[in-house]
C-alpha positions as CSV (number, residue, x, y, z in Angstrom):
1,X,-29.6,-31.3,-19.4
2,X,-27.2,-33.9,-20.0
3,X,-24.4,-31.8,-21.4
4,X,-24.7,-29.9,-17.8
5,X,-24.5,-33.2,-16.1
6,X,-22.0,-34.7,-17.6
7,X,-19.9,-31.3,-17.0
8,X,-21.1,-31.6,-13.2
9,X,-19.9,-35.7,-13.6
10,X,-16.9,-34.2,-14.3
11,X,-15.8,-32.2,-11.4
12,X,-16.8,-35.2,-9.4
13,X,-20.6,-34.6,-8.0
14,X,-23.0,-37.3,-8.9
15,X,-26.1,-36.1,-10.8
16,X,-29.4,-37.5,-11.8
17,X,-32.6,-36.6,-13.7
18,X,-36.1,-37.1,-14.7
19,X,-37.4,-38.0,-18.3
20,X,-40.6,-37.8,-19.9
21,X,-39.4,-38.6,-23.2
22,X,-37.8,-42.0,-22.9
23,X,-36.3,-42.4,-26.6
24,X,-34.6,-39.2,-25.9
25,X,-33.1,-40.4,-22.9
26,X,-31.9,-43.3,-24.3
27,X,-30.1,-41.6,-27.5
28,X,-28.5,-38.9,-25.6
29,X,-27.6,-41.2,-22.5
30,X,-27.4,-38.8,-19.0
31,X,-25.2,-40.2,-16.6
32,X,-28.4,-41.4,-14.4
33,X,-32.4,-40.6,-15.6
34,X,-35.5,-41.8,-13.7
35,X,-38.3,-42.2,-16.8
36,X,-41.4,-41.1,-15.5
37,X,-44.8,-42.2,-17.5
38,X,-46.6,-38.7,-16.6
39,X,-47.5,-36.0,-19.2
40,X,-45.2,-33.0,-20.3
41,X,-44.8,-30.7,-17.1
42,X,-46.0,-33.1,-14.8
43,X,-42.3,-34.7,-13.7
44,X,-43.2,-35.4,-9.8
45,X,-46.9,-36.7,-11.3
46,X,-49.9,-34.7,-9.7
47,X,-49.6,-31.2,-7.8
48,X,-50.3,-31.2,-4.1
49,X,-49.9,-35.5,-4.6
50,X,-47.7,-35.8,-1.8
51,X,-47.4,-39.6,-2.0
52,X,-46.7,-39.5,-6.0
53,X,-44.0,-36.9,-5.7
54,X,-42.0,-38.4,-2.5
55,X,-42.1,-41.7,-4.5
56,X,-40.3,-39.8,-7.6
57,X,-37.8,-37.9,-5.7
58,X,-36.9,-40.9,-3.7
59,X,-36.2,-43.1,-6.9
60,X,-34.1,-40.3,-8.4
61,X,-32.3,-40.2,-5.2
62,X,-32.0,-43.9,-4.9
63,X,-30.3,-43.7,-8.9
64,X,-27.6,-41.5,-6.8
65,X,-25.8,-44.9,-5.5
66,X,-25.0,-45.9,-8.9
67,X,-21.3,-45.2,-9.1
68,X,-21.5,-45.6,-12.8
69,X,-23.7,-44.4,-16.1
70,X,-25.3,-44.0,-18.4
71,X,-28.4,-45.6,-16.1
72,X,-31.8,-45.3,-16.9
73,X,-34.6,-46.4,-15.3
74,X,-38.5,-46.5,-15.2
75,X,-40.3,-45.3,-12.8
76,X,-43.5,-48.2,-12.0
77,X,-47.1,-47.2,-10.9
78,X,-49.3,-49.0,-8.9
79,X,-52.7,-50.1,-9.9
80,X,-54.1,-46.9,-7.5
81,X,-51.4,-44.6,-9.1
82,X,-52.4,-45.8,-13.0
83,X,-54.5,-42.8,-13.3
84,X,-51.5,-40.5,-13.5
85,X,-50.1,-42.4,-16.2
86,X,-50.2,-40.3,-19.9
87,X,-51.6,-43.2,-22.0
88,X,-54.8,-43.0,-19.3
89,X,-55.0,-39.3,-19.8
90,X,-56.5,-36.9,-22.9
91,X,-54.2,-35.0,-24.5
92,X,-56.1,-31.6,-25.0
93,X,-59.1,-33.1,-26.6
94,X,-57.3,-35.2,-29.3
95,X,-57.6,-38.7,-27.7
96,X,-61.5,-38.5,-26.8
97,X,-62.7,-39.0,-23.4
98,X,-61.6,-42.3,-23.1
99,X,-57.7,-41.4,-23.6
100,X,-55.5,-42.7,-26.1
101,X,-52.0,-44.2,-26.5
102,X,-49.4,-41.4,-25.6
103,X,-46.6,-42.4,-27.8
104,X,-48.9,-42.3,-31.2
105,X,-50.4,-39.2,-30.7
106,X,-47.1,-37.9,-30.1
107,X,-45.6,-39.2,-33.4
108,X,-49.0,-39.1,-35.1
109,X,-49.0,-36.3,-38.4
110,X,-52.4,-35.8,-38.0
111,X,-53.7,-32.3,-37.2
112,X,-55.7,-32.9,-33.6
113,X,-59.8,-32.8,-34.0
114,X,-59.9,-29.7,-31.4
115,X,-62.4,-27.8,-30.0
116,X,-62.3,-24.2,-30.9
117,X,-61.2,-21.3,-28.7
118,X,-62.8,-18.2,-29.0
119,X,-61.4,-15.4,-30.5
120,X,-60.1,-12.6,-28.4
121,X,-62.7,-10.1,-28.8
122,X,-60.7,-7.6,-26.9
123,X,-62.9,-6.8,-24.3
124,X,-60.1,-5.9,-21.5
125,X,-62.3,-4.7,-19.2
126,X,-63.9,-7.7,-18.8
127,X,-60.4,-9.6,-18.5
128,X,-59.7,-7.5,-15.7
129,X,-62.8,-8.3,-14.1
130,X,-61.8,-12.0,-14.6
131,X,-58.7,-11.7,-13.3
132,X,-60.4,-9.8,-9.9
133,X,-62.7,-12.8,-9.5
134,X,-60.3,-15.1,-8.9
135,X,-58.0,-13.2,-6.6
136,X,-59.6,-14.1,-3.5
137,X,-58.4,-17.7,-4.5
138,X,-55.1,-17.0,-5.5
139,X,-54.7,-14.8,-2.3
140,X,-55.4,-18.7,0.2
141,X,-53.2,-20.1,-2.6
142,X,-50.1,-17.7,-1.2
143,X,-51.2,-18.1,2.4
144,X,-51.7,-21.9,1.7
145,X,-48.4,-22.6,0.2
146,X,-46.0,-19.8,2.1
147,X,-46.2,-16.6,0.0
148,X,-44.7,-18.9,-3.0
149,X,-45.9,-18.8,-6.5
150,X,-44.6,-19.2,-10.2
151,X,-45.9,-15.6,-11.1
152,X,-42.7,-13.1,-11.6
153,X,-40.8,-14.4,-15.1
154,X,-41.8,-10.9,-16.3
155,X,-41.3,-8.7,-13.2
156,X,-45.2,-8.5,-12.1
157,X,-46.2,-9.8,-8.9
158,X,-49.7,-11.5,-8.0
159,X,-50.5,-8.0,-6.8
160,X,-49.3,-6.2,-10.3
161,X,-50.8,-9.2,-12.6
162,X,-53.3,-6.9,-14.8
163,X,-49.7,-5.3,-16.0
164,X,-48.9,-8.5,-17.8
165,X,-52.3,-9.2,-19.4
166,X,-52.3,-5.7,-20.4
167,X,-48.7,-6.3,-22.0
168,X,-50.9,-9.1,-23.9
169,X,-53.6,-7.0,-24.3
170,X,-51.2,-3.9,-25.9
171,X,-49.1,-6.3,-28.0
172,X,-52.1,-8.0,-29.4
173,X,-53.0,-4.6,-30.6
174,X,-50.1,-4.3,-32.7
175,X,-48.2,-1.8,-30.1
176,X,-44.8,-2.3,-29.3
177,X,-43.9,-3.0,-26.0
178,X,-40.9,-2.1,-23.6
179,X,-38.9,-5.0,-22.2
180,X,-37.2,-4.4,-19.1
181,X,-33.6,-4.1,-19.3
182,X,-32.8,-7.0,-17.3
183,X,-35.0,-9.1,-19.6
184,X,-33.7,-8.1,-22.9
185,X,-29.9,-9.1,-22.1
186,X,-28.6,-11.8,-24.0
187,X,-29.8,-10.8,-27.7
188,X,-29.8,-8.0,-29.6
189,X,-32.6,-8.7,-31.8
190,X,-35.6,-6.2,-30.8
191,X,-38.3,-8.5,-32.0
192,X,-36.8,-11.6,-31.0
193,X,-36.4,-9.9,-27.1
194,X,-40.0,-8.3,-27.1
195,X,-41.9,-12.0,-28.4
196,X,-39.7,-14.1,-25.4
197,X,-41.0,-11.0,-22.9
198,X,-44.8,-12.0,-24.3
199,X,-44.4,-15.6,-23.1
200,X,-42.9,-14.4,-20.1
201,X,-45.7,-12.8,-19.5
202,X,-48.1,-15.4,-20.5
203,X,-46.4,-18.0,-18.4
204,X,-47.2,-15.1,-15.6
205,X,-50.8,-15.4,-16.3
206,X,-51.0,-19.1,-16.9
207,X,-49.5,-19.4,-13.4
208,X,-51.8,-16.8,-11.7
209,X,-54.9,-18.6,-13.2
210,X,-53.5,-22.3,-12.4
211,X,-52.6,-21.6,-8.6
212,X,-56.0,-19.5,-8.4
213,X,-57.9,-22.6,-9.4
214,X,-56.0,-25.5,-7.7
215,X,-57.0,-23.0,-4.4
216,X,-60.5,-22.7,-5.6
217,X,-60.7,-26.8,-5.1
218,X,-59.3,-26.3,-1.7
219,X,-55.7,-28.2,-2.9
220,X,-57.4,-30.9,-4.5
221,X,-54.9,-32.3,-7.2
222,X,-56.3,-33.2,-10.3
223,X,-55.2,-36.5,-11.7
224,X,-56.1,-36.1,-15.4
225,X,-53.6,-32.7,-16.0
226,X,-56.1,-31.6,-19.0
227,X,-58.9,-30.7,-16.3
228,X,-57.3,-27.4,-15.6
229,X,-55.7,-26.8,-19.2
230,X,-59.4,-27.5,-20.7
231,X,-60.8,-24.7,-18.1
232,X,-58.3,-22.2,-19.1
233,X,-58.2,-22.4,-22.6
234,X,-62.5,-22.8,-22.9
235,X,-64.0,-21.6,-19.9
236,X,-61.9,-17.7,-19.5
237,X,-61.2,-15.0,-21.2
238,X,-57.2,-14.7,-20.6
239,X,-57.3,-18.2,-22.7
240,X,-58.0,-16.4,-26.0
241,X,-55.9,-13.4,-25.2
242,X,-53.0,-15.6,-24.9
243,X,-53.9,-17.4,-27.6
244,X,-54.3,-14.3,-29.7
245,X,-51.2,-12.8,-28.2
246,X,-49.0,-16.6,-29.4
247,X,-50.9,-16.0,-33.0
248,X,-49.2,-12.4,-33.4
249,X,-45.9,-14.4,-32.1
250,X,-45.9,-16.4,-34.8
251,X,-46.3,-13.7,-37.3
252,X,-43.4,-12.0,-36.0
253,X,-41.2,-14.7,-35.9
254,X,-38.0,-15.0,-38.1
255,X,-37.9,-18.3,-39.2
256,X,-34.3,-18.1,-40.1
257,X,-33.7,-17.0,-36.2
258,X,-36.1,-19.5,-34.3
259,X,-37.2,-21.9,-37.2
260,X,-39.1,-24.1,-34.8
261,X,-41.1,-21.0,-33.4
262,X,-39.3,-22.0,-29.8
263,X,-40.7,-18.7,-28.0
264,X,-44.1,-19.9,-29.5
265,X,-44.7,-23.2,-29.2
266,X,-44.8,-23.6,-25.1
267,X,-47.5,-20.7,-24.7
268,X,-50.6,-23.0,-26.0
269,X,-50.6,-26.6,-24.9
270,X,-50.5,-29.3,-27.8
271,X,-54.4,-30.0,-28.7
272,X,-55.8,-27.1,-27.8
273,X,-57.2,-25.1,-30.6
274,X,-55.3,-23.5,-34.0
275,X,-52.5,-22.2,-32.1
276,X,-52.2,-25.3,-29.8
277,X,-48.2,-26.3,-30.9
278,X,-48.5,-30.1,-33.2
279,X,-45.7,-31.7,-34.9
280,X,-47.8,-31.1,-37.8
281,X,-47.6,-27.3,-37.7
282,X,-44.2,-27.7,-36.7
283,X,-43.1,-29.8,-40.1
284,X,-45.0,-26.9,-42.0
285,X,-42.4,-24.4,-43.2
């Protein structure tokens, strides 16, 4: 991101960003970052927090009237907006119930203490079934927010979703899928194309289930981002077919092609079960 910036700097346009990783800010200096203390893909805080996210956007705005970098600043809570803040939060179920310091379970070596998922027993009827339960849900969730939604990275709609869990379901299976043209451009590496079309389809799911169950409690926003995680990756079924589905990824993967398992990592959360992504794993070559 700040490569992109400082090539935007360039032609004269002011640009600014968010950080959740302040060390890395501060090594590869953007032109102007707003630090914000929330967990990884949590940048404006809390969804459906209107308050939280206008405050974020308006100090990333106010770092626009800076006429010179490399700025960064922190974002400051209040005493009510605390909650929100990573060190108060689990990560996965590593830090207990009573949350732990953010900054040493990220650098800590220790493999996370983490409740198992189960195994896919590949029972796709039943995943289908799941997935019908909560479409009545993710049906307000479209009328709620404006027809929007995060589902399409692998050309399924909400309407089409069972396609992409049955891409899961097949692939997990040991078949070969077919990657649509448009997504395969850009590499010419068959089983590098067809693993980044799995997440796609993952992140499809994921999205489905999240919007279906921040719908289910009428728009209320969760402040503690591991209540919904901890539902999706113990309480359904698509949980351990994605799971399953990142384990054959893995298998696949050509370490001398992605040696950080980069397609892999973002499809399980950090702390959640075997296949949940730690630096640990990561060091493990």
């Amino acid at each position: 991101m700040s490569v992109i910036q400082r090539q935007i700097e360039a032609q004269g346009v002011s640009t600014v960003s968010i950080s959740l990783f302040r060390g890395f800010a501060e090594k590869v200096k953007p032109p102007r970052a707003l630090w914000v203390p929330f967990p990884f893909g949590r940048p404006l805080g809390a969804p459906n927090n209107k308050a939280i996210q206008r405050k974020v956007i308006f100090a990333m705005l106010d770092l626009l009237s800076r006429p010179e970098g490399p700025v960064l600043e922190d974002l400051v809570l209040t005493k009510d907006e605390e909650p929100l803040d990573a060190r108060n939060q689990k990560i996965g179920q590593k830090c207990g119930t009573k949350g732990c310091n953010f900054d040493d379970a990220l650098a800590s070596e220790e493999e996370p203490a983490a409740r198992e998922i189960a195994r896919y027993d590949g029972d796709f009827v039943s995943v289908c079934a799941e997935i019908a339960a909560l479409k009545a849900h993710h049906d307000d969730y479209m009328r709620d927010h404006s027809g929007r939604t995060q589902v399409g990275y692998s050309e399924v709609t909400p309407g089409t979703i069972e396609i992409a869990a049955k891409r899961l379901h097949d692939y997990v299976n040991g078949k070969e899928l077919a990657v649509p043209a448009g997504l395969s451009q850009g590499t010419d590496n068959g089983a590098v194309a067809q693993n980044a079309f799995v997440r796609l389809c993952a992140d499809d799911l994921k999205a489905y289930y999240l919007e279906a169950k921040l719908s289910e409690r009428k728009g209320q926003s969760s402040e503690n981002s591991t209540e919904y995680n901890d539902w999706l990756w113990y309480e359904t079924r698509m949980g351990s077919l994605i799971v399953a589905a990142r384990g054959r990824v893995i298998e696949t993967t050509d370490r001398k092609k992605d040696p950080n398992w980069m397609i892999a990592r973002a499809m399980v959360p950090r702390g959640y079960g075997e296949s949940g992504y730690t630096m640990h794993s990561q060091n493990k070559v």
